[in-house]
N, C-alpha and C positions, 0 to 999 in steps of 0.2 A: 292738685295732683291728678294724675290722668290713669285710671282703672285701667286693668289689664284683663281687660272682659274677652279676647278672641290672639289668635294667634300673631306673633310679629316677625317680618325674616329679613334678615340680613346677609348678606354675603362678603366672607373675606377672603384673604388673601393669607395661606400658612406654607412658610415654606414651598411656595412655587406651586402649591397646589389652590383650587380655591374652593371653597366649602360654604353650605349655609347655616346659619344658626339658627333656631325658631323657638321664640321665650312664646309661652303660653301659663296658663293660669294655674299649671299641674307641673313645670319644672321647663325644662331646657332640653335643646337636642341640637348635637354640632355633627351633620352627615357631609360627605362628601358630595358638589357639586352633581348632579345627577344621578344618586342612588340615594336610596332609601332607607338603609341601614347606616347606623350611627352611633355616637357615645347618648343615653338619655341619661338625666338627670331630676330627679322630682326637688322638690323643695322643703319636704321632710326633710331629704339625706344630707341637703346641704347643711339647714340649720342644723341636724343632730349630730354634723361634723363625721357623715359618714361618706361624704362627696370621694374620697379617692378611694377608697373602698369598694364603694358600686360601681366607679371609674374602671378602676381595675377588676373588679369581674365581669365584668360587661366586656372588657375588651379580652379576657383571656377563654371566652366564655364564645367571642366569636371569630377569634384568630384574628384582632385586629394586634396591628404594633404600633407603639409611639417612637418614631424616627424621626 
């Protein structure tokens, strides 16, 4: 198995828009294509099953919507 020592990025495709996602050692972060702000994610929240939670105040927190 391959250590997740440094950051990794991918880019998809949501809905006509396309976004990068970058798993690193401390959690996840899905920003739009060329900006810099984003949904972040640690890895605490996920396992303590607080993922939509911090999801949604993060996003009501920076006048993001999910459309």
């Amino acid at each position: 198995m391959t250590r997740l020592d440094r950051p990794l990025r991918r880019e998809l495709d949501v809905a006509g828009k396309t976004f990068t996602l970058t798993i690193d050692p401390t959690g996840l972060k899905l920003s739009e294509k060329g900006r810099r702000n984003g949904v972040t994610l640690s890895w605490v929240d996920l396992l303590n099953g607080d993922a939509a939670l911090a999801a949604a105040l993060q996003a009501s927190t920076t006048g993001a919507s999910h459309t």
